[in-house]
C-alpha positions as CSV (number, residue, x, y, z in Angstrom):
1,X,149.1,74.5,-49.0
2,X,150.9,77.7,-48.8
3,X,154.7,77.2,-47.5
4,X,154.9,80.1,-45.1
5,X,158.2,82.2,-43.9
6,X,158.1,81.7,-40.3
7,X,156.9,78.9,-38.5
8,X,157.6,78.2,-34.9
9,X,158.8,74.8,-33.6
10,X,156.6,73.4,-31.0
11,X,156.2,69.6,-29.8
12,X,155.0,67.4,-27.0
13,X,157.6,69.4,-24.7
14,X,155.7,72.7,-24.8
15,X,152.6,71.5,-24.7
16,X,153.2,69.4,-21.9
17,X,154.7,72.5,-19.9
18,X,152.4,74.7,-20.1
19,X,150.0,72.4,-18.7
20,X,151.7,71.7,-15.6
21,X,151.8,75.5,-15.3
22,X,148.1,75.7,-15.6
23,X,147.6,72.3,-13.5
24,X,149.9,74.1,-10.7
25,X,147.6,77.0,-9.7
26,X,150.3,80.1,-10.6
27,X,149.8,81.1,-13.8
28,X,151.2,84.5,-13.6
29,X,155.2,85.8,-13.1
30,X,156.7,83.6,-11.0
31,X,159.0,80.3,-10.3
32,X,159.0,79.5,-13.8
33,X,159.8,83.0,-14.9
34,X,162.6,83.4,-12.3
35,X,163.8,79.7,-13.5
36,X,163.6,80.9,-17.2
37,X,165.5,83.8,-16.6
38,X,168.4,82.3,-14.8
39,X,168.7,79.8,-17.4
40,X,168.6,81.9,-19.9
41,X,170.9,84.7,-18.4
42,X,173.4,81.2,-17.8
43,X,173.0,80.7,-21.9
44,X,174.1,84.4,-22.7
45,X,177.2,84.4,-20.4
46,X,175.4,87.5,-18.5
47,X,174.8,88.5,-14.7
48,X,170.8,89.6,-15.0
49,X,168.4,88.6,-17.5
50,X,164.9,90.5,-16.7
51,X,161.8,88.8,-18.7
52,X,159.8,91.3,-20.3
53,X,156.2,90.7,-22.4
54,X,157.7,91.8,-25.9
55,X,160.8,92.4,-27.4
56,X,159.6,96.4,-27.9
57,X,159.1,96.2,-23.9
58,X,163.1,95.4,-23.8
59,X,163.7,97.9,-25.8
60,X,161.9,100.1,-23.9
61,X,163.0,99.6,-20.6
62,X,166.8,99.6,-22.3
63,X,166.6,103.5,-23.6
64,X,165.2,104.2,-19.9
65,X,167.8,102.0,-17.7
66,X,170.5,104.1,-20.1
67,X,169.4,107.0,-18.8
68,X,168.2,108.5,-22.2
69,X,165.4,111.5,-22.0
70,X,164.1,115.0,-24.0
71,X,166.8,116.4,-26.3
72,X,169.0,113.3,-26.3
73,X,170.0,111.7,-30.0
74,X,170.4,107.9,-30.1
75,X,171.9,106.2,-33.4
76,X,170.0,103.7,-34.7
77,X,168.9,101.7,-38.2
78,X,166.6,102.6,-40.7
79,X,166.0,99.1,-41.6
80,X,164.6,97.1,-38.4
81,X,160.7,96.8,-37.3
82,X,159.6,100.0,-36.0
83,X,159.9,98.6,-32.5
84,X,163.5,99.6,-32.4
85,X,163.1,103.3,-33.2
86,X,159.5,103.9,-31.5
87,X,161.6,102.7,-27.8
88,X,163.7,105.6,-28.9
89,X,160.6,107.9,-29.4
90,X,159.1,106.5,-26.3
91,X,161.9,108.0,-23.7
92,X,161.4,111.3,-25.7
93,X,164.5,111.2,-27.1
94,X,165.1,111.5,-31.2
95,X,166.1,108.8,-33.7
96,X,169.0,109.9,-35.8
97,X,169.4,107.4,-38.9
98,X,172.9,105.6,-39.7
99,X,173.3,103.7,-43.3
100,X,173.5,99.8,-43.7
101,X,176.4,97.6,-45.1
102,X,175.3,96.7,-49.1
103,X,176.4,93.1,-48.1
104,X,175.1,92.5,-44.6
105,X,172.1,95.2,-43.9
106,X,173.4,95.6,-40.7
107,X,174.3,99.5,-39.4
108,X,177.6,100.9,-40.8
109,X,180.0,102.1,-38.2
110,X,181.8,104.6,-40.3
111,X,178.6,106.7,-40.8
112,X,177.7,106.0,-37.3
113,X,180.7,108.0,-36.9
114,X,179.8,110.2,-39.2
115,X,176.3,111.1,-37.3
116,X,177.6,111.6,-33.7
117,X,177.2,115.1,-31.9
118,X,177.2,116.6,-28.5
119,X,173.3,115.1,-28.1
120,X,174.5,111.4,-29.0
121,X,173.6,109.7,-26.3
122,X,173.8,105.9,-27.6
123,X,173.7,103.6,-30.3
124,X,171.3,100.9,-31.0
125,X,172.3,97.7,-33.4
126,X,170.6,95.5,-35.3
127,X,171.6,92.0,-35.7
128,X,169.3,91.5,-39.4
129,X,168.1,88.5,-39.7
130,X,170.6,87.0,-37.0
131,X,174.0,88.0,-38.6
132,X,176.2,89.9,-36.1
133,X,177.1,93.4,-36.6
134,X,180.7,94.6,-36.8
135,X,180.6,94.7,-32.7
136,X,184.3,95.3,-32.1
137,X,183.9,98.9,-34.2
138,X,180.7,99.9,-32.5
139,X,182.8,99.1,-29.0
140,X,185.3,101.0,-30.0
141,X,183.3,104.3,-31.0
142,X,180.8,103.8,-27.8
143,X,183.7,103.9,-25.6
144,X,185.6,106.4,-27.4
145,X,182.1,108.7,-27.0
146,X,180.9,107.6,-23.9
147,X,177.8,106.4,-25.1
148,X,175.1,103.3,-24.0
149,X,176.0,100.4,-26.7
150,X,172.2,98.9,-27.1
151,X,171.7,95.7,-28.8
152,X,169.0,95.2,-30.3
153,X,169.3,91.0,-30.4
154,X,165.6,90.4,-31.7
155,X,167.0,88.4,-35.0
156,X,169.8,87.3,-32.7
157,X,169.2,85.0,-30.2
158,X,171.7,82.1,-30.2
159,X,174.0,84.3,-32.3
160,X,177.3,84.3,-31.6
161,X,179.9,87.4,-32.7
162,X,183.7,86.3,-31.8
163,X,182.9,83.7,-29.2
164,X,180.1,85.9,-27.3
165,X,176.4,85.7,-27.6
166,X,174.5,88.8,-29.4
167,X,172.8,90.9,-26.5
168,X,175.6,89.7,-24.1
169,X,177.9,92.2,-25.7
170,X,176.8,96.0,-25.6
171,X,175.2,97.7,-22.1
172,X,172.0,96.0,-22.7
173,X,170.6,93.7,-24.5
174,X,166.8,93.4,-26.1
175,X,165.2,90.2,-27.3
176,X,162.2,89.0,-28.3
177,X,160.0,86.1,-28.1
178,X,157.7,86.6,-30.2
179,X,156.3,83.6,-32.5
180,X,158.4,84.1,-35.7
181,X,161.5,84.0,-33.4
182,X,164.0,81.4,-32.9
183,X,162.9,81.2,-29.3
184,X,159.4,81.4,-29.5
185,X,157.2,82.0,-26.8
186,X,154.0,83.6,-28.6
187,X,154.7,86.9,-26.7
188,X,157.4,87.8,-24.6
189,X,161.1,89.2,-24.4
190,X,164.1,89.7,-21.9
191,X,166.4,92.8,-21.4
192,X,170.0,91.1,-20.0
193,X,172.6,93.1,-18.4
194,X,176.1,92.7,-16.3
195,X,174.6,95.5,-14.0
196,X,173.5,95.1,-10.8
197,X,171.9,98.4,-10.2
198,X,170.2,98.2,-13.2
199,X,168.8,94.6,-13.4
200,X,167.3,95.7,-10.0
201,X,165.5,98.7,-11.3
202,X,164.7,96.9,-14.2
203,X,162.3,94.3,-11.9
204,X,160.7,96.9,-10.4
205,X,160.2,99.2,-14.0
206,X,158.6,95.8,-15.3
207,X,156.3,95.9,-12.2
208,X,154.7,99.5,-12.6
209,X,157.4,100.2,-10.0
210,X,156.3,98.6,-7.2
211,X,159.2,97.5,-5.2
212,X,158.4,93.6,-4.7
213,X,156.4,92.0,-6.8
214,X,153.3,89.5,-6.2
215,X,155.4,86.1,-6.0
216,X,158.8,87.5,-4.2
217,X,156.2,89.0,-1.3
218,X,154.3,85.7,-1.1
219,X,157.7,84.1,-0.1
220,X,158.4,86.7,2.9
221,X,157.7,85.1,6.1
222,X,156.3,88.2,7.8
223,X,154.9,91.9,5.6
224,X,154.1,89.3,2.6
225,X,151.2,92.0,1.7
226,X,153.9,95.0,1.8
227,X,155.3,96.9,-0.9
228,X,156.0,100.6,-1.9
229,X,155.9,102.1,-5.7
230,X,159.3,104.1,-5.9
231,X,158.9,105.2,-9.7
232,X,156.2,105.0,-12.7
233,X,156.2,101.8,-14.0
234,X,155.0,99.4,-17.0
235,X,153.1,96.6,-17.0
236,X,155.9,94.8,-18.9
237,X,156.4,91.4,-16.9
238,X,156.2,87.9,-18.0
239,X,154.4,85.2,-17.1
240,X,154.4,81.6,-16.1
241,X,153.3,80.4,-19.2
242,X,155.3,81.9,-21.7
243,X,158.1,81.1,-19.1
244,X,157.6,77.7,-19.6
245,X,157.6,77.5,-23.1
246,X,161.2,79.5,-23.3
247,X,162.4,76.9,-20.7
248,X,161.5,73.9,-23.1
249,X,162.5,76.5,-26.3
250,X,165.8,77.9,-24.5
251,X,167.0,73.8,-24.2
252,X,166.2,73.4,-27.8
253,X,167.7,76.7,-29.2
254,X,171.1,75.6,-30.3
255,X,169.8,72.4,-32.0
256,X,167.0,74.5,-33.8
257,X,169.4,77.0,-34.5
258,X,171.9,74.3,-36.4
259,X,168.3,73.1,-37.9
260,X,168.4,76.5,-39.8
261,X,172.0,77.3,-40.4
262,X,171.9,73.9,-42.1
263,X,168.8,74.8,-44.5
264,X,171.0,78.3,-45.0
265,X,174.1,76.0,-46.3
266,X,171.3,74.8,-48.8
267,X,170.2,77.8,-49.6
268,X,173.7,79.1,-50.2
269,X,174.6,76.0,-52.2
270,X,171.3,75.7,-54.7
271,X,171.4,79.5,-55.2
272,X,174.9,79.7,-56.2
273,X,174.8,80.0,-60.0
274,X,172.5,82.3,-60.2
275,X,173.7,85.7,-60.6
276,X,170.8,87.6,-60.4
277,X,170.6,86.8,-56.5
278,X,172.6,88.2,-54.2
279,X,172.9,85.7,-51.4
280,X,173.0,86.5,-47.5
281,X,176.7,87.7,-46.9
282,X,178.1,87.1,-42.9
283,X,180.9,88.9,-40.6
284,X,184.0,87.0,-40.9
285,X,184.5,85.3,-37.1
286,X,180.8,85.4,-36.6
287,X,178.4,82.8,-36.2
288,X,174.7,83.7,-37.6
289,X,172.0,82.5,-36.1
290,X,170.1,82.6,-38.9
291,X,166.7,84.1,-37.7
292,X,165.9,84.6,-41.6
293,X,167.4,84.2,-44.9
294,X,167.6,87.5,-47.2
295,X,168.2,87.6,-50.9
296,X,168.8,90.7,-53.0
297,X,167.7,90.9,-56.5
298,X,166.9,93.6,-58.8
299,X,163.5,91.2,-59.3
300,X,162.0,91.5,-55.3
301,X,158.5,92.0,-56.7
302,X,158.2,90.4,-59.2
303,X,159.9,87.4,-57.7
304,X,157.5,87.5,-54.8
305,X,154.5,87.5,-57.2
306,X,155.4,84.8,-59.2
307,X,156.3,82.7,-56.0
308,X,152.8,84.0,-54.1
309,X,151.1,82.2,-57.1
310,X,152.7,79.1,-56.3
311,X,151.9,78.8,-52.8
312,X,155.4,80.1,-51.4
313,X,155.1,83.2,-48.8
314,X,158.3,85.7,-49.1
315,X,158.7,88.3,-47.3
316,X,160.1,92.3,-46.9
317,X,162.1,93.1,-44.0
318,X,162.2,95.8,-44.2
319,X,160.3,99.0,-45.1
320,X,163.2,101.8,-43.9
321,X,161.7,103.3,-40.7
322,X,162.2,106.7,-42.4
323,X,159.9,106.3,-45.5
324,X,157.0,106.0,-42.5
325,X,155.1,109.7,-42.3
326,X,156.3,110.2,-38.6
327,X,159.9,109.5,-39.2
328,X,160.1,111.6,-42.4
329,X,162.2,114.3,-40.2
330,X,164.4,112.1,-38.3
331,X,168.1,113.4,-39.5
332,X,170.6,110.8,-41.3
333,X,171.3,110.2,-45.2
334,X,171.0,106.7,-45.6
335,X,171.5,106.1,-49.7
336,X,172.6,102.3,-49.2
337,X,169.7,101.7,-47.4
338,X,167.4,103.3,-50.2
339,X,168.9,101.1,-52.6
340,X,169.3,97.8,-51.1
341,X,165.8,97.4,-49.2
342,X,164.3,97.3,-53.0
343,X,166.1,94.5,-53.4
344,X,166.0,92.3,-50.3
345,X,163.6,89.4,-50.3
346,X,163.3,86.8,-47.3
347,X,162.9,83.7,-48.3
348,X,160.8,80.3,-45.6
349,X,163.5,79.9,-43.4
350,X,162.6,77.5,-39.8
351,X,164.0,74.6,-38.4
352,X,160.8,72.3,-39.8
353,X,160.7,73.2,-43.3
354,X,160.0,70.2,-44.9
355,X,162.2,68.9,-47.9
356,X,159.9,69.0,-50.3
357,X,158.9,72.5,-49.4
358,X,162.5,73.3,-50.1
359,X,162.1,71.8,-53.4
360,X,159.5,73.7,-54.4
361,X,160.9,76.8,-53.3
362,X,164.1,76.2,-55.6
363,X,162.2,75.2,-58.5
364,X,159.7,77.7,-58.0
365,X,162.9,80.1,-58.2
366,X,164.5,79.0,-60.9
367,X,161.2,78.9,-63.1
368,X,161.0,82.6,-62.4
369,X,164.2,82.6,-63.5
370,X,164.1,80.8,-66.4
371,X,160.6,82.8,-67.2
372,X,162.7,86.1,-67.7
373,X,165.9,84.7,-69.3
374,X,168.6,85.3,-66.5
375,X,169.8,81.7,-65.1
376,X,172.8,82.2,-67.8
């Protein structure tokens, strides 16, 4: 049986949850989604947390809440899912690429620097694979430029970066719930704010912009059937069953998470004398959450094709957004990035990976390794 890269974390719990959900009658947004979102916006240390349907609908609903439009710039990564640059797209503003760190893969303040002009507008960040940018930097330019901090906290839920949560730090905060996620709801995400004004515009962009939604007008004693639309909207909510699931997930999140940091520690220690991979490197006064665990080696393909035959999935995260035929003309020089992504490989990370899995995945390694003359 193939050993996969992601694999979600599901028991009794969840199952059991999402039946009372369907048992109950309600199955779309509602009490479970408002409870999931208050415990969850509890978690991050955060005034609002607005559950979205994907992680790319956060995003979204982030670039318009920060007011970005037509001629704006925004600063983001070249390697991340597309989802993080097509939000940019989506408000009709332009993508302008920043480089990575060698070590981390994360974006590199100095040439976010290096990229602002009079149409920067914001910044977007990356936490790769859970490990925390350098937040304290990327403060410091956004407020020494006036521009919307964005995190993009997909890798990073449960991530901490000097005692607070990634997402909890910048203007907004995207996640996503998706099923490879450490807080895995199938689909689903949540945008999570400190403002007011905001989190309440955000309920009703999630909405289509209708101005109360389904459940919040059946609990009105009188007009329960009244509503007005005040702005186009998206169809963006969540609903009562994913809900459900992140309520079981969300109390399980920091014990998963310690599941994986501890199989990271493994990973760290087993691949240690071999200096033909480059392991994972983290921000000093950061704690990862470890959403995946990403090698370099001048072998990436190879590597993956020898391990492929032996029943062990790796993975590439990521192709740079700006080797994609639409992105070709977004601005930013980004050499680190065209060096390093030919090297990163992401090896089965999850809190259930088995221990025998884990042995086969080392000696499946060091076979390579052995194979081509470089364990020294």
């Amino acid at each position: 049986m193939t050993i996969p890269v992601f694999r979600p974390s599901y028991g009794e719990e969840e199952f059991q949850a999402v039946r009372e959900v369907m048992a109950s009658g309600w199955v779309g947004l509602g009490p479970k989604t408002a409870e999931f979102e208050k415990r969850f916006a509890e978690y991050l240390g955060v005034r609002h947390a607005v559950a979205l349907n994907s992680g790319t609908a956060a995003l979204h609903l982030a670039m318009v809440a920060a007011g970005l439009g037509r001629g704006d710039e925004v600063i983001s990564t070249p390697l991340t899912f597309v989802s993080t640059n097509h939000a940019i797209l989506y408000v009709g503003a332009r993508p302008v690429f920043a480089d990575v760190e060698a070590e981390t893969a994360n974006i590199d303040p100095r040439s976010v620097r290096r990229r602002i002009t009079k149409k920067t507008r914001a910044i977007v960040c990356v936490h790769y694979g859970g490990r925390p940018c350098k937040m304290d930097e990327l403060e410091a330019i956004a407020r020494e430029h006036d521009l919307a901090l964005i995190e993009d906290a997909a890798h990073g839920c449960g991530g901490e970066h000097r005692g607070r949560k990634l997402g909890a730090i910048g203007r907004f905060g995207a996640f996503s719930f998706h099923a490879v996620k450490n807080l895995a709801t199938g689909e689903g995400g949540a945008i999570v704010t400190n403002d007011d004004d905001a989190a309440a515009r955000l309920r009703k962009l999630r909405w289509l912009g209708i101005s109360r939604d389904t459940w919040t007008r059946g609990s009105q004693a009188q007009y329960s059937w009244y509503y007005t639309v005040e702005e186009v909207g998206f169809k963006y909510h969540m609903n009562d069953i994913p809900a459900a699931i992140g309520l079981v997930q969300l109390a399980r999140l920091d014990e998963m998470n310690a599941r994986r940091a501890a199989w990271a520690a493994r990973y760290d220690e087993a691949l240690r004398d071999l200096a033909w991979i480059q392991r994972p490197a983290v921000e000093p006064g950061t704690k990862p959450d470890w959403h995946n665990y990403v090698i370099q080696t001048d072998q990436r393909d190879a590597l993956n094709a020898f391990l492929a035959q032996r029943g062990i999935a790796t993975g590439v995260h990521y192709i740079p957004n700006n080797h994609y035929d639409m992105y070709k003309k977004c601005r930013g020089r980004t050499p680190v990035c065209e060096r390093i992504w030919k090297r990163l490989l992401t090896l089965p990370l999850y809190p259930d990976l088995a221990e025998a899995d884990f042995g086969r995945i080392l000696a499946g390694i060091r076979e390579f390794g052995r194979s081509k003359g470089l364990n020294g």
